[in-house]
VEXDREN-2710 file (C-alpha; in Angstrom, 1 decimal):
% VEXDREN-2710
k/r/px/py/pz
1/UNK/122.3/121.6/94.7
2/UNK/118.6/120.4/93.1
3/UNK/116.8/124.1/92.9
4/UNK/113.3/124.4/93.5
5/UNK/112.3/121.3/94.8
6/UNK/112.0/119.7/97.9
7/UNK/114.6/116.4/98.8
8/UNK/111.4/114.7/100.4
9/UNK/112.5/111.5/98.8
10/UNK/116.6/110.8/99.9
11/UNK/117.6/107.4/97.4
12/UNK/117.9/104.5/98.9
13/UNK/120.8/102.2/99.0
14/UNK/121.0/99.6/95.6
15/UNK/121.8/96.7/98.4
16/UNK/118.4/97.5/100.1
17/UNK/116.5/98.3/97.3
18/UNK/117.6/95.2/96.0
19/UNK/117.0/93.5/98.9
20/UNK/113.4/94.9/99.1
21/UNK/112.7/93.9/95.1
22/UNK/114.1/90.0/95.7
23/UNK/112.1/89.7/98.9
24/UNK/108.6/91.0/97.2
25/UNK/109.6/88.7/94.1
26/UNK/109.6/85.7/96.3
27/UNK/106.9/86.6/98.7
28/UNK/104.2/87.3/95.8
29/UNK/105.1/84.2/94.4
30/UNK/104.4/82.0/97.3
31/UNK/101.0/84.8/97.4
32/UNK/100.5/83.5/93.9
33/UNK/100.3/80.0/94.4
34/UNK/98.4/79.9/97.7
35/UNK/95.3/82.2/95.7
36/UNK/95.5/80.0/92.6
37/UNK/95.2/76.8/95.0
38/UNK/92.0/78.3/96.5
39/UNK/90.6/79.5/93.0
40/UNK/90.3/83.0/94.3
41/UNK/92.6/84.5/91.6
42/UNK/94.3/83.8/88.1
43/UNK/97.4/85.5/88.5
44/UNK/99.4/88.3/90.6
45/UNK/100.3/91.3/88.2
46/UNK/103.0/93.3/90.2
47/UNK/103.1/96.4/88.5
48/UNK/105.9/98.8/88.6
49/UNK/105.3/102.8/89.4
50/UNK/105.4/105.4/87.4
51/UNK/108.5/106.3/88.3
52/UNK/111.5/103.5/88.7
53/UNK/109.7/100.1/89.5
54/UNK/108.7/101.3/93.2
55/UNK/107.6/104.0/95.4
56/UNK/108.8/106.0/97.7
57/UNK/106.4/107.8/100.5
58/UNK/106.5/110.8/102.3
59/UNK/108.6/108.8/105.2
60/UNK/111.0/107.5/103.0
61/UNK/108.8/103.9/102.8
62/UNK/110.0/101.5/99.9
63/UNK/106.2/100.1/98.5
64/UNK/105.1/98.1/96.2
65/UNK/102.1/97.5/94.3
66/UNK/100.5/94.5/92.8
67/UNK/97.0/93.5/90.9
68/UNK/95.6/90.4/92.2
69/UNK/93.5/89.6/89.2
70/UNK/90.2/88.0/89.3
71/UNK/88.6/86.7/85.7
72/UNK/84.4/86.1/85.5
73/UNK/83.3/85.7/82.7
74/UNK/81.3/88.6/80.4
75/UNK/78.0/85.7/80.4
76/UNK/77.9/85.9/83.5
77/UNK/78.5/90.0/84.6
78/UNK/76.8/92.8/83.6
79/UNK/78.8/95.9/83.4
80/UNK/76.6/98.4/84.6
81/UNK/78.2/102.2/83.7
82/UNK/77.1/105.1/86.4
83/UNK/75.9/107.5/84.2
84/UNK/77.1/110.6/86.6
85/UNK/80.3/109.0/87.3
86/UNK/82.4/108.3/84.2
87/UNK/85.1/105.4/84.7
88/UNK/82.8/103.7/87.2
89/UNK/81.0/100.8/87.2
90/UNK/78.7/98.1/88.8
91/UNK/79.0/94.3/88.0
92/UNK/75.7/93.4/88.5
93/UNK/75.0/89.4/88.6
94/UNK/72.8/87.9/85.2
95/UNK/69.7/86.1/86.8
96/UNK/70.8/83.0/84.7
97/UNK/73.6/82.6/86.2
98/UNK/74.2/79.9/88.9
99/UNK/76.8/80.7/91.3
100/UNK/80.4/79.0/91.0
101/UNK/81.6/77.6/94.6
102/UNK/82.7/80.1/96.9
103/UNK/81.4/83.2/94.3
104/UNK/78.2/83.8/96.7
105/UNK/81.0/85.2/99.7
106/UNK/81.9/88.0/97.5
107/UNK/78.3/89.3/96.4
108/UNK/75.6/91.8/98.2
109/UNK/72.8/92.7/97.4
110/UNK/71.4/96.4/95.6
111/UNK/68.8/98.3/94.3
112/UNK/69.1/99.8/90.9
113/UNK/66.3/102.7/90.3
114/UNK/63.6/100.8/88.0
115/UNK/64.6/97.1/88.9
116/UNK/63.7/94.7/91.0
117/UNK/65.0/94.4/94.9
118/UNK/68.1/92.7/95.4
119/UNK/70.1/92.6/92.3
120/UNK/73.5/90.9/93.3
121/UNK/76.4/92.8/92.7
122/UNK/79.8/91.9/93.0
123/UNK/81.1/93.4/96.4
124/UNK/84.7/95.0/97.3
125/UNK/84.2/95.1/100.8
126/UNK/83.3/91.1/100.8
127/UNK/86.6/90.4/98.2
128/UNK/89.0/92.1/100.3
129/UNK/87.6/90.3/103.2
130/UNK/87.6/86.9/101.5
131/UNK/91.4/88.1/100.4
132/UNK/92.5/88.9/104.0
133/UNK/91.4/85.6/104.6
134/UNK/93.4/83.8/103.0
135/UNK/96.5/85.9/102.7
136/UNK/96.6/85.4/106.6
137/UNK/96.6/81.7/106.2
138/UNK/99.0/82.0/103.2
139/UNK/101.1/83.6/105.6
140/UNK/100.7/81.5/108.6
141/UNK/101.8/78.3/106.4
142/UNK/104.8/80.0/104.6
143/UNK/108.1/79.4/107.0
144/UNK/109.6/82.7/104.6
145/UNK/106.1/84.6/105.3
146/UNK/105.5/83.7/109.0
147/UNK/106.4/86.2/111.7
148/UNK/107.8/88.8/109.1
149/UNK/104.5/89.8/107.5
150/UNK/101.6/91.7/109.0
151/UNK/98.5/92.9/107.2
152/UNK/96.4/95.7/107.4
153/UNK/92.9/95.6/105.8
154/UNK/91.5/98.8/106.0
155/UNK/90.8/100.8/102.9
156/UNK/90.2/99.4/99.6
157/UNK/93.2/97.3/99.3
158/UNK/94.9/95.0/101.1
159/UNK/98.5/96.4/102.5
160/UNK/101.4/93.9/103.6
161/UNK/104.3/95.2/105.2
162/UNK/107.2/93.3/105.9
163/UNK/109.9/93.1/108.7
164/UNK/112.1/90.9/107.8
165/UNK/114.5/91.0/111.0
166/UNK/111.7/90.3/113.4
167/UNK/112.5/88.7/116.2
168/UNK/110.9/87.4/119.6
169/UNK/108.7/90.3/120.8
170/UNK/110.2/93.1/118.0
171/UNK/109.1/93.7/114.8
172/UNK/112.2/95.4/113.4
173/UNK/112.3/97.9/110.7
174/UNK/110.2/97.5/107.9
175/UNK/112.0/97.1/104.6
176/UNK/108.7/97.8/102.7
177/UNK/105.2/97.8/102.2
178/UNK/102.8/96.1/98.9
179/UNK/99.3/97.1/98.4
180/UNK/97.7/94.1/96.8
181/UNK/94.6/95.6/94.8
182/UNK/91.7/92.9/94.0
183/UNK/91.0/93.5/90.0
184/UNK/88.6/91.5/88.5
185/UNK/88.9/91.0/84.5
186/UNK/86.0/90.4/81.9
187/UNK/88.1/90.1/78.6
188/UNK/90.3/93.1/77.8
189/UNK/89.2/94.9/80.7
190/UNK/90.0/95.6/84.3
191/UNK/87.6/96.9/87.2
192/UNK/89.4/97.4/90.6
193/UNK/88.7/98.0/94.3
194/UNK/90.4/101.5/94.1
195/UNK/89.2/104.6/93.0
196/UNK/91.1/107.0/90.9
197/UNK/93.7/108.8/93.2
198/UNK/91.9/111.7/95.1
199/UNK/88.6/110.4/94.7
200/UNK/86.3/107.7/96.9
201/UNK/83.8/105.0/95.9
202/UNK/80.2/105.8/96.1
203/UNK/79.9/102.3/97.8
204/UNK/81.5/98.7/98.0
205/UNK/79.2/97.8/94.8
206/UNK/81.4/100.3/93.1
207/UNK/84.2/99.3/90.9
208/UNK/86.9/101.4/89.0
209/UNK/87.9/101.1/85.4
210/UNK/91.9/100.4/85.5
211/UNK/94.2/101.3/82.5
212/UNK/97.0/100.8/84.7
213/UNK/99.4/97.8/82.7
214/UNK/98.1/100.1/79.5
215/UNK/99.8/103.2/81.0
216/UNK/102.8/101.1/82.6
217/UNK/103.5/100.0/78.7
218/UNK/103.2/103.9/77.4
219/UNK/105.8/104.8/80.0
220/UNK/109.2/105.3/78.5
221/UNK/112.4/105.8/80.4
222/UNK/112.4/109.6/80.0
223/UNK/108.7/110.2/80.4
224/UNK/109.4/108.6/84.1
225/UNK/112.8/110.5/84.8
226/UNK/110.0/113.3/84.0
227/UNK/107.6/112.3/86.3
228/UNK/110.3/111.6/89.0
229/UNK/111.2/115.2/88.9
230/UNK/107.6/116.5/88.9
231/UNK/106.9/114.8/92.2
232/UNK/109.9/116.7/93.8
233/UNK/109.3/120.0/92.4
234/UNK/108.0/122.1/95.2
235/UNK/104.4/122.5/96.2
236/UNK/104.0/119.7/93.4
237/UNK/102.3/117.5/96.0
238/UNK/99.2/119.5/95.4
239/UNK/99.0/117.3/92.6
240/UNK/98.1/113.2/92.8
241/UNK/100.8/110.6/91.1
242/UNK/97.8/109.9/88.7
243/UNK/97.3/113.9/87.5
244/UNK/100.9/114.3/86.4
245/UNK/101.2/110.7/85.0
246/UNK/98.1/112.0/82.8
247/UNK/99.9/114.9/81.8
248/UNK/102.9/113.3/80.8
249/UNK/101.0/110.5/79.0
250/UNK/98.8/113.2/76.9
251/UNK/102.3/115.0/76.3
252/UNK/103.7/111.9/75.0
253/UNK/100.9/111.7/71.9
254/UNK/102.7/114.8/71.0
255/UNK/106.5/114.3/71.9
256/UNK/108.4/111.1/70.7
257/UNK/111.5/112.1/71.6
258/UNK/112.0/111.6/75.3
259/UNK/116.1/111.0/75.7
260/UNK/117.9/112.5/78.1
261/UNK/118.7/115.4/75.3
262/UNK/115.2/116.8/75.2
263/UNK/115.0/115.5/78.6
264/UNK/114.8/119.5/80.0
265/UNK/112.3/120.4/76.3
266/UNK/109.9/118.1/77.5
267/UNK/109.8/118.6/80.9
268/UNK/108.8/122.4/80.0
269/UNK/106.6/121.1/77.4
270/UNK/104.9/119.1/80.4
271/UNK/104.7/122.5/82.8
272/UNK/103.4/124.3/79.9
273/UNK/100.8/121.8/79.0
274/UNK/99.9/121.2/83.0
275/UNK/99.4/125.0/83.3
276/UNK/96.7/125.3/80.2
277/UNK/94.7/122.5/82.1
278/UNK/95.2/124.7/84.9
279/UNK/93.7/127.8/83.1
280/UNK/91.0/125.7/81.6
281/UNK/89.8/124.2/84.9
282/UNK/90.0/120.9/83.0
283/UNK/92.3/117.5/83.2
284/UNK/91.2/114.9/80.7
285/UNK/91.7/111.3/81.3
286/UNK/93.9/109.7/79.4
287/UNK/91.7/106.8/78.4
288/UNK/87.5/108.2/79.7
289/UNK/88.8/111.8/78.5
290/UNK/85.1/113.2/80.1
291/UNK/86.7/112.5/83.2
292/UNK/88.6/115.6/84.4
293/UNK/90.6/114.8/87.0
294/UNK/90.5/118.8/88.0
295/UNK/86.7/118.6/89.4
296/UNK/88.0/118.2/93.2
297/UNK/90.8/120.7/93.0
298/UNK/89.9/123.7/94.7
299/UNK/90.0/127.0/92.4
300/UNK/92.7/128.6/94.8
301/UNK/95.0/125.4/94.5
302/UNK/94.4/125.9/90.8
303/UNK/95.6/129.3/90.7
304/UNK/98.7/128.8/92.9
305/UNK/99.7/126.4/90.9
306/UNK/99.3/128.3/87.9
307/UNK/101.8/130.8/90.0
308/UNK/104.4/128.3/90.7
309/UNK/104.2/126.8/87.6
310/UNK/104.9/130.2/85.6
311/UNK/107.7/131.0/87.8
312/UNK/109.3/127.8/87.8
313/UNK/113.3/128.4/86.9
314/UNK/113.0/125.3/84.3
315/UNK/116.6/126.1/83.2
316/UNK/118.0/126.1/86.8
317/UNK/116.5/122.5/87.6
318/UNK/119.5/119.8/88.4
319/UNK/117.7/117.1/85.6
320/UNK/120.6/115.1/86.0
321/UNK/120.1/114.8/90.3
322/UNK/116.9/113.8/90.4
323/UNK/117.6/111.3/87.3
324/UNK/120.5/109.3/88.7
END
């Protein structure tokens, strides 16, 4: 019996998590091809979880997640940093510029204090539209794709889920869901439609600094068995994926030694170090470390935590069920 945690999460069958893996291989492929066609993207970058190379929600939902990666180049963007919001941007459009084919659909207009009316800034509202777009006529086209995939566009990505007994009038049961997030790259670095986990965008001019393929390459095998049995631990969910995976990750700088030895060592180094941040109020970001990713958590959550956290039976947790 798994103490102190909470079997939100029962494991899925190999044969339909396989099932669900091959399917998403192949249908982000054909996704792939259909953007690159239309010049609205370079390349899909699926990316696994934190965890084991997919999600699982709170209804037992296989997902999937995948970057759909958009280059412009840095002489024709301005990054624009908002000085009261660390980690978040505007790409604002150089006047020089003259617009590619098809770049004016994803572009609105704003007002920067001390400019000049109408400064044209790339958009997310207008990308995932443009997206949507053509993912439903990718979709429409594809005999694999057709009849098996809806989409749903609300947010700030774009979320297929896919039945693939449907049938006639029935739908079936969904094997599992992608969020395709639109990411657009100017060298090095990546600026997505999402906000960091817990948060919201000030607007759709607003774009997100991503270090996610920097943190999915930091991730070792223990340091996800780790973060796999944070996410089950009781009361845990008052905590985002992203907070944990940022202790772990800052945990890591001081730990090398992740195997399934020191396996229970570092988890309590990880609780130890979660409940300082706790104390202090204060999360740094891995990568923008004046971000604290405590500013939203109210100070009762914080001190609950702190309670759980220091009552925690560390020696009594099954590392071995929640690893297999």
């Amino acid at each position: 019996m798994i103490r102190d945690s909470e079997d939100r999460h029962p494991k899925h069958s190999s044969k339909k998590t396989e099932r669900a893996m091959s399917t998403n291989s192949i249908f982000m492929s054909i996704v792939e091809q259909h953007l690159k066609r239309q010049a609205i993207c370079d390349h899909v970058e699926t990316t696994e979880s934190a965890y084991d190379g997919l999600m699982i929600d709170e209804a037992d939902n296989i997902q999937f997640e995948a970057l759909l990666i958009m280059p412009i180049s840095r002489s024709d963007i301005e990054v624009m940093k908002i000085s009261n919001r660390p980690g978040y941007v505007w790409l604002k459009l150089l006047h020089a510029t003259e617009l590619k084919p098809g770049f004016g659909r994803v572009l609105s207009y704003k007002k920067f204090a001390g400019g000049l009316p109408g400064e044209r800034c790339l958009d997310a509202k207008y990308t995932l539209d443009v997206i949507s777009e053509e993912l439903q006529k990718c979709i429409s086209e594809s005999k694999q794709m057709n009849g098996k995939v809806k989409l749903n566009c609300t947010g700030p990505v774009v979320r297929m889920e896919v039945y693939p007994n449907s049938w006639m009038l029935s739908w079936g049961h969904r094997l599992y869901t992608v969020e395709i997030v639109p990411t657009y790259k100017l060298g090095d670095d990546l600026y997505e439609s999402r906000p960091i986990e817990g948060y919201e965008m000030l607007d759709p001019t607003t774009w997100h600094q991503s270090f996610i393929l920097q943190e999915r390459k930091m991730l070792c095998e223990g340091s996800k068995k780790a973060l796999r049995i944070l996410r089950r631990l009781r009361d845990f969910h008052n905590f985002t994926s992203y907070q944990l995976k940022t202790v772990v990750l800052h945990e890591m700088d001081v730990n090398q030694d992740w195997s399934e030895l020191m396996l229970r060592k570092r988890l309590a180094d990880v609780l130890e170090r979660l409940e300082k941040c706790l104390h202090a109020k204060n999360l740094p970001h891995y990568f923008s470390p004046e971000i604290n990713l405590l500013s939203d958590m109210p100070l009762s959550t914080m001190a609950y935590m702190c309670y759980r956290i220091q009552r925690l039976p560390v020696n009594e947790i099954e590392i071995f069920d929640f690893c297999g």
